[in-house]
C-alpha positions in Angstrom: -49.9 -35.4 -29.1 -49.0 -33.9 -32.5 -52.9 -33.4 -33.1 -52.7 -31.4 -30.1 -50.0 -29.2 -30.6 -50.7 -28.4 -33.8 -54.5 -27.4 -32.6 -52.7 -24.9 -29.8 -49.5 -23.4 -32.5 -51.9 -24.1 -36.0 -51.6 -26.2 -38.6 -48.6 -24.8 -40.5 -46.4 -25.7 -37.4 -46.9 -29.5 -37.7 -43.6 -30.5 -38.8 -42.3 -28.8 -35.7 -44.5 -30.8 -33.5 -43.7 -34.0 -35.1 -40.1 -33.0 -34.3 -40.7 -31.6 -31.0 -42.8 -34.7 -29.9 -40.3 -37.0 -30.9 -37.6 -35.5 -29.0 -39.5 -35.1 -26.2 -39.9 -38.7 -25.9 -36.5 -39.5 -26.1 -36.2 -37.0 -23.2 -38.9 -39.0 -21.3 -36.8 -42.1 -21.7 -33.6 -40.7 -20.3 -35.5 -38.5 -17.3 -38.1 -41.3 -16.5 -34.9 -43.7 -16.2 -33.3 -41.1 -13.7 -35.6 -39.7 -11.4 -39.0 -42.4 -12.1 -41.8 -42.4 -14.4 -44.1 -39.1 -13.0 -47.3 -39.3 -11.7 -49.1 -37.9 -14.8 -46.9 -39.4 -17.6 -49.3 -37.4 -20.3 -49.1 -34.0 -18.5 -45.1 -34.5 -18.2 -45.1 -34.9 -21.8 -47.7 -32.4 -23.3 -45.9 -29.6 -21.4 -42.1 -30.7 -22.2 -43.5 -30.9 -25.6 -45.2 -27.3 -25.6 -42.2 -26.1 -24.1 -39.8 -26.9 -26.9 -42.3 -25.8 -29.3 -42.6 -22.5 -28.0 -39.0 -22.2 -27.7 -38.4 -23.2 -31.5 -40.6 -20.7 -32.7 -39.0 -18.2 -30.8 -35.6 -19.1 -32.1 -37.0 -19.0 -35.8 -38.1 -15.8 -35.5 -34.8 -13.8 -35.7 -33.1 -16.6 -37.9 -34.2 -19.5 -40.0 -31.6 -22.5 -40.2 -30.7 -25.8 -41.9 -29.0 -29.1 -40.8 -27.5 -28.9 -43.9 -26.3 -32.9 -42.9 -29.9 -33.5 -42.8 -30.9 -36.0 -45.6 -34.0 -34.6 -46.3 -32.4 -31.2 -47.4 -29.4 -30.2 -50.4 -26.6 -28.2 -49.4 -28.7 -24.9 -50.6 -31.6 -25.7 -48.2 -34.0 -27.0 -51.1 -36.1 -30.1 -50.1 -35.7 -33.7 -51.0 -38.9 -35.5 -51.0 -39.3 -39.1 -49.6 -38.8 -41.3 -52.7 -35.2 -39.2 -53.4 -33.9 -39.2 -50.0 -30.5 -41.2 -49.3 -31.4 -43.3 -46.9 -27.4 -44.5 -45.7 -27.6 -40.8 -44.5 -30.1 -41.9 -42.1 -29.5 -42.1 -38.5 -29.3 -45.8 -38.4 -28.4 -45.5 -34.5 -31.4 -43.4 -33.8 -33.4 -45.6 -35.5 -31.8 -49.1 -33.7 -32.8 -47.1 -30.4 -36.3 -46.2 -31.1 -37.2 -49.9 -32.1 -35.6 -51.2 -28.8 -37.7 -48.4 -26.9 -41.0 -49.2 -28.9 -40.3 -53.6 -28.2 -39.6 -52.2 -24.3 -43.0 -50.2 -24.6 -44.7 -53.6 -26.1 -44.8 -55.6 -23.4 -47.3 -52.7 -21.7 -50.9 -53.8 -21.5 -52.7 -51.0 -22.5 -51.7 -49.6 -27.0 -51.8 -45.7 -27.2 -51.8 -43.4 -30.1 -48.2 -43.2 -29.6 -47.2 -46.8 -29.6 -49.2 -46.6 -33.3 -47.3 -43.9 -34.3 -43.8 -45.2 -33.6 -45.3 -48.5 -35.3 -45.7 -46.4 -38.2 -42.5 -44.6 -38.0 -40.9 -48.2 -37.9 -42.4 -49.1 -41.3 -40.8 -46.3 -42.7 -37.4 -46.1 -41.5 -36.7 -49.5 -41.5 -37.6 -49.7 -45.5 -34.3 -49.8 -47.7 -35.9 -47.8 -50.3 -39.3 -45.9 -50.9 -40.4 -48.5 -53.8 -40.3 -51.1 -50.9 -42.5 -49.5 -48.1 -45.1 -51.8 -47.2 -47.8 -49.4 -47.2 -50.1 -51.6 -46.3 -49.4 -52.3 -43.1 -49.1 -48.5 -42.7 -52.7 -48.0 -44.3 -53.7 -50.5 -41.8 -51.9 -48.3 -38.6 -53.2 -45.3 -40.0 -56.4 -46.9 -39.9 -56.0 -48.3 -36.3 -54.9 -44.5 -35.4 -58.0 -42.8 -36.6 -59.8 -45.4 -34.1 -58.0 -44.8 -31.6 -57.7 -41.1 -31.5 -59.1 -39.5 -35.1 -57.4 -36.2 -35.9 -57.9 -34.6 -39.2 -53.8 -34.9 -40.0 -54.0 -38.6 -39.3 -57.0 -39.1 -42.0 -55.1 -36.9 -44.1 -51.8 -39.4 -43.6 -54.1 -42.3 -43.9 -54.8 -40.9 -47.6 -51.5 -40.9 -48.7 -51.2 -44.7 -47.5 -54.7 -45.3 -49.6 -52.7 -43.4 -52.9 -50.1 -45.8 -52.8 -52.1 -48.9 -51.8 -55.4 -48.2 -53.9 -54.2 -45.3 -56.7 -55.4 -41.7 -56.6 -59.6 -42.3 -57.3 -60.0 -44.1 -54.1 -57.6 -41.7 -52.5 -59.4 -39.0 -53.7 -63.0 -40.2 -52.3 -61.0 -40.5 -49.4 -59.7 -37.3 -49.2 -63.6 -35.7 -49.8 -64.6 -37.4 -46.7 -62.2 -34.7 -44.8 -63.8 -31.6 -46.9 -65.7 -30.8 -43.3 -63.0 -30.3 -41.3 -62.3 -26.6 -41.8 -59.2 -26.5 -39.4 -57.2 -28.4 -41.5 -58.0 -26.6 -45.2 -55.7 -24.2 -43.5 -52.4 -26.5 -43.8 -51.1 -26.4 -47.2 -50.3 -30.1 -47.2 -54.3 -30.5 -47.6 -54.3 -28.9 -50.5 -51.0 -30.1 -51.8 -51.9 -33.6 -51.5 -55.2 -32.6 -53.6 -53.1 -31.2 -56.2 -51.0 -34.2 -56.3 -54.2 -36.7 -56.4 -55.8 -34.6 -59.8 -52.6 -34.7 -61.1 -52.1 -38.6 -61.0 -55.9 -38.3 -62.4 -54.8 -35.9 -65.0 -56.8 -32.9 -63.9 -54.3 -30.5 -64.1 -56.5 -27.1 -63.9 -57.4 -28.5 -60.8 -53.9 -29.9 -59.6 -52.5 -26.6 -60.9 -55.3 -24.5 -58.4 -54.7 -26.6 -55.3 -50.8 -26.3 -55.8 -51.6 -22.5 -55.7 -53.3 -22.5 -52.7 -51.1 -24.9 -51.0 -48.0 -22.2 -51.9 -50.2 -19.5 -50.2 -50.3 -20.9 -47.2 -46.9 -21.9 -46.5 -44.4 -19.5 -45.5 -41.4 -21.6 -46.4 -39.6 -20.8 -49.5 -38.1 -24.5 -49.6 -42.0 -25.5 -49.6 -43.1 -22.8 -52.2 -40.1 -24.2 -54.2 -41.3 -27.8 -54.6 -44.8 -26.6 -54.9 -44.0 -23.8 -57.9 -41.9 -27.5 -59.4 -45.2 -29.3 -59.3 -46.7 -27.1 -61.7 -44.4 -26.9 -63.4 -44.4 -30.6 -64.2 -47.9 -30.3 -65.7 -47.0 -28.2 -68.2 
């Protein structure tokens, strides 16, 4: 579903359809309890989904605002990347209720994109710290995923998974495999992910040229900031 929404609002709105998407299936999961699962479960959630979408970007027109509780962001806004966050600021109940709902969803017979994205979601949130992912098994879902319904983003995901499994040349070869898919050269993480592979390779002309492009195509400032910190770094 987040491949989808992101080809209908573009690719520099996929963290909102990651968000959206996962609160709409929370909503499923209260509604669907209440009134019965609906005849065309998919349709129900595709237009919930597009429906909060819409609405977000809507809101964020006339103001642009931070859960400044969030772990993932300081008290002035500025991003925390994955190996920094604190993860006791975690929502540790959210997280005990999504695993209960993904076992409940297990004992279905038939394994959708989504049950392999909440699979991955589990790997990650139930890690006590970054150094201890087991990105392996996340590789491995990634690579199930891309089976089961290839999107451009998910190949791009799996190539962060081969980076930390494999190291940055194999991730790189990886990452050339997706230099067809025009639609996605458009999201700045593409081209911040190549900036971060040349500069574990220690290209930094390169590295320095992709985190460029990558801060040209995002329109937050909180991005552009961790980007312009990048280069920085290869100084």
């Amino acid at each position: 579903m987040v491949s989808i929404l992101t080809r209908v609002f573009g690719t520099e709105h996929l963290e909102l359809a990651e968000d959206v998407v996962q609160q709409t299936f929370i909503d499923a999961i209260h509604v669907w309890k209440l009134k019965g699962i609906p005849d065309n479960p998919s349709a129900w959630l595709f237009r919930v989904a597009k429906n909060k979408a819409i609405d977000s970007i809507r809101r964020n027109k006339y103001a642009v605002q931070f859960d400044f509780s969030d772990s993932r962001l300081t008290a002035e806004g500025e991003i925390i990347l994955l190996p920094q966050q604190d993860r006791s600021k975690w929502d540790a109940k959210r997280i005990e209720l999504g695993n209960a709902y993904m076992n409940e969803a297990a004992f279905g017979s038939v394994i959708t994109p989504y049950h392999i994205e909440a699979a991955i979601a589990y790997e990650h949130c139930t890690t006590p710290n970054f150094e201890q992912t087991n990105w392996q098994r996340i590789l491995e879902l990634y690579e199930w995923l891309c089976r089961v319904a290839y999107s451009p983003i998910a190949a791009l995901n799996k190539t962060v998974a081969i980076l930390q499994v494999y190291g940055p040349q194999q991730a790189l070869e990886a990452f050339n495999d997706l230099a067809p898919e025009k639609a996605i050269q458009s999201y700045y993480l593409y081209h911040s992910l190549l900036g971060e592979l040349y500069a574990q390779l220690g290209r930094k002309n390169e590295a320095q040229q992709s985190f460029t492009k990558a801060i040209q195509l995002t329109g937050s400032e909180a991005e552009k900031k961790v980007l312009r910190n990048k280069i920085a770094a290869l100084i």
